[in-house]
Backbone as CSV, one residue per row, in Angstrom:
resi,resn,N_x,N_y,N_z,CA_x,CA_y,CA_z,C_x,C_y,C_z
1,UNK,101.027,-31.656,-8.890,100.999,-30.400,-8.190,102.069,-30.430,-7.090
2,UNK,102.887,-29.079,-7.133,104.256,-29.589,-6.282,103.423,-28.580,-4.542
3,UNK,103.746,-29.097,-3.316,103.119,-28.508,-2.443,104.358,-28.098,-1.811
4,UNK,105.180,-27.635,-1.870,106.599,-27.028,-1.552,106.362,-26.081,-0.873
5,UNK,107.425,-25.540,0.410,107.213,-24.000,0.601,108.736,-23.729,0.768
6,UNK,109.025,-22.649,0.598,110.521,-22.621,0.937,110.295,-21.707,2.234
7,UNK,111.319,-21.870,3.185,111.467,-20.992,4.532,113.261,-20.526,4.528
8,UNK,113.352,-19.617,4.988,114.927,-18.879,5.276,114.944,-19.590,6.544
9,UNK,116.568,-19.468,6.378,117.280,-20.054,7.839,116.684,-19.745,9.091
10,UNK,116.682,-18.381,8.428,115.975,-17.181,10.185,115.038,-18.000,10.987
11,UNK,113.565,-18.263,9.598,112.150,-18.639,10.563,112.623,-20.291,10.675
12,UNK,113.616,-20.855,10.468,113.790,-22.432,10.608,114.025,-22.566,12.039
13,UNK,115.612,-21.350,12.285,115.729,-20.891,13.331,114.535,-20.354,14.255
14,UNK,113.938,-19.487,13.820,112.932,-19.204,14.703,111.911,-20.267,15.588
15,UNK,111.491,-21.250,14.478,110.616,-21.965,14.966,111.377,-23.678,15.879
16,UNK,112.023,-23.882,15.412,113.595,-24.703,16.163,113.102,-24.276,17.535
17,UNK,113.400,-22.666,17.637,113.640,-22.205,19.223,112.425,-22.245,19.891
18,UNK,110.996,-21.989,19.399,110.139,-21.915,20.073,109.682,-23.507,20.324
19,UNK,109.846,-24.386,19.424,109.734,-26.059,19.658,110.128,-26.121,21.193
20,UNK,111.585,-25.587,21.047,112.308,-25.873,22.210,111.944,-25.118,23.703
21,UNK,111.022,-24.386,23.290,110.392,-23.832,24.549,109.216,-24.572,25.029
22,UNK,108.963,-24.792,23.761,107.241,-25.838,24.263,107.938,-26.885,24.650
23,UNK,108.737,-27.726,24.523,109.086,-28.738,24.949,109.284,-28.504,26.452
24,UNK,110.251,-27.705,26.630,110.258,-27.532,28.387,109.387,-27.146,28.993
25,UNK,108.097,-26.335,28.366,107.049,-25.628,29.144,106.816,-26.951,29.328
26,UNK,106.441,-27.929,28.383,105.678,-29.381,28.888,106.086,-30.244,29.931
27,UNK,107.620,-30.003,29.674,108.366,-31.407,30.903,107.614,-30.632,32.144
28,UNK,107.671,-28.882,32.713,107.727,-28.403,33.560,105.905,-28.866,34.016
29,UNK,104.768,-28.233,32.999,103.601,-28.775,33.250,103.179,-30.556,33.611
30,UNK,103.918,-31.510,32.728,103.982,-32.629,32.981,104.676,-33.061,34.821
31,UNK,105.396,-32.541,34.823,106.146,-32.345,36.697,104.760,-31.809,37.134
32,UNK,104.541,-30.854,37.008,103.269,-30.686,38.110,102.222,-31.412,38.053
33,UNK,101.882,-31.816,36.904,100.386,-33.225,36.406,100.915,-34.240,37.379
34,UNK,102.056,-34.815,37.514,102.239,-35.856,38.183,101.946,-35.570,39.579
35,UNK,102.437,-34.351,40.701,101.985,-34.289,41.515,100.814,-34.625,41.781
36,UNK,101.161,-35.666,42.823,99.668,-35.645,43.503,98.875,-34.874,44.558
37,UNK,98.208,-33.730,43.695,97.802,-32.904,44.530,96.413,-33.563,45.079
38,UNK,96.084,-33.272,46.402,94.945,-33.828,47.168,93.567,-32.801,46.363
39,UNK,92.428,-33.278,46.791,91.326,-32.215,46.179,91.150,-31.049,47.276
40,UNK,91.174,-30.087,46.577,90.754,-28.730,47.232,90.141,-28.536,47.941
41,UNK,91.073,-27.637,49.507,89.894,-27.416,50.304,89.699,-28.502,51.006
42,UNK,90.110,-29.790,50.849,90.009,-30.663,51.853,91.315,-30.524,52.594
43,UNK,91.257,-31.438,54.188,92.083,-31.748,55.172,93.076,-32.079,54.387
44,UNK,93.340,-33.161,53.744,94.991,-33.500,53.058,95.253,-32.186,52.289
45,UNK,94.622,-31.414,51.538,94.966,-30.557,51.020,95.263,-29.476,51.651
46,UNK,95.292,-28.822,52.669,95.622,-28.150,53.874,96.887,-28.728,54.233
47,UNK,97.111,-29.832,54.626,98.031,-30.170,55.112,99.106,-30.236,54.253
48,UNK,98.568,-30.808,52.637,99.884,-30.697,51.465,100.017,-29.340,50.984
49,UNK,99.745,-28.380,51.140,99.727,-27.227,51.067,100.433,-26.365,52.124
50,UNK,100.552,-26.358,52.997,101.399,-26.281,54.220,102.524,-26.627,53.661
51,UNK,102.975,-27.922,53.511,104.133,-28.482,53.770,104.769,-28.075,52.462
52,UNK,103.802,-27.634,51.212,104.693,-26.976,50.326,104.896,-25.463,50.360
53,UNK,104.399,-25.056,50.859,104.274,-23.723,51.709,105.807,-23.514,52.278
54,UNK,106.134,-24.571,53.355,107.499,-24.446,54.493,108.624,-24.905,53.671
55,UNK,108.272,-25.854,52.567,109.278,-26.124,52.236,109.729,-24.703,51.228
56,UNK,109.035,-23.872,50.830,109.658,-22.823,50.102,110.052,-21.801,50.862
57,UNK,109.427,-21.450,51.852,110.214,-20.723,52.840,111.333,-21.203,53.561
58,UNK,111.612,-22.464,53.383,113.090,-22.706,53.629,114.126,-22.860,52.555
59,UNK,113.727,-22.604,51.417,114.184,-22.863,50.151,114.422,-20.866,50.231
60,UNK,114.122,-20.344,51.402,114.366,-18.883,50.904,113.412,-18.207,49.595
61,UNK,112.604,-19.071,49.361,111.110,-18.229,48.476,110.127,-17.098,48.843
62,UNK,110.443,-17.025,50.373,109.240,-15.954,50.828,109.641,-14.487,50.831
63,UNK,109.227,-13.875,51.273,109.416,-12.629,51.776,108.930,-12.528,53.138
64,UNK,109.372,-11.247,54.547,109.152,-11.708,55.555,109.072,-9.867,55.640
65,UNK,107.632,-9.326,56.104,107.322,-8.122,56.577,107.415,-7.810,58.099
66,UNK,107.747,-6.861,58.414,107.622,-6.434,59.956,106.630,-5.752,60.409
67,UNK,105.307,-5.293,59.055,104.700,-4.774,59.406,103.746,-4.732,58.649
68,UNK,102.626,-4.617,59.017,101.178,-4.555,57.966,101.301,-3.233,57.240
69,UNK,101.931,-2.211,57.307,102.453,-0.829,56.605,102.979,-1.516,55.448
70,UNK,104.428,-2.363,56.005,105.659,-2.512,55.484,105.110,-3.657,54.245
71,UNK,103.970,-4.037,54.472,103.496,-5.583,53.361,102.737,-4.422,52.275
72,UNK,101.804,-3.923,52.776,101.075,-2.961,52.016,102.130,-2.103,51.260
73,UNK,103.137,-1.425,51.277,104.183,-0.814,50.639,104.201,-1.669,49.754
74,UNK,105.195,-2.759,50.002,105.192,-3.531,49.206,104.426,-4.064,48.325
75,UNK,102.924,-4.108,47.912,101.861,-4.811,47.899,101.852,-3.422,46.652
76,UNK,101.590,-2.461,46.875,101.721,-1.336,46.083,102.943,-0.714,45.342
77,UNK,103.889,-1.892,45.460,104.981,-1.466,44.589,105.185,-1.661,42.529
């Protein structure tokens, strides 16, 4: 009994590319597994939370409102 399938270039291609997405979704999930995040809600976790907090607002990640109007606008955009 022959168990063969034939596939076109296209879905070889197709599925090639999505491999290649799972692969990076993983390196990216595997990077965060390694963090050692503290347990929730505790003191170290406050504190490692903070410090990843500042470090993205200096990395230019935040946004910065002038006004509880001006966040709510936003908030509703």
């Amino acid at each position: 009994m022959n168990n063969s399938v034939t596939v076109d270039a296209k879905t070889i291609g197709t599925i090639l590319s999505r491999l290649d997405r799972l692969a990076r979704d993983m390196e990216v999930i595997k990077e965060r597994l390694l963090q050692e995040e503290p347990e929730y809600g505790s003191d170290a976790w406050w504190e490692w939370s903070d410090k990843k907090a500042l470090e993205e607002i200096k990395a230019g990640k935040g946004i910065k409102f002038n006004s509880a109007q001006e966040a709510i606008k936003w908030l509703k955009s």
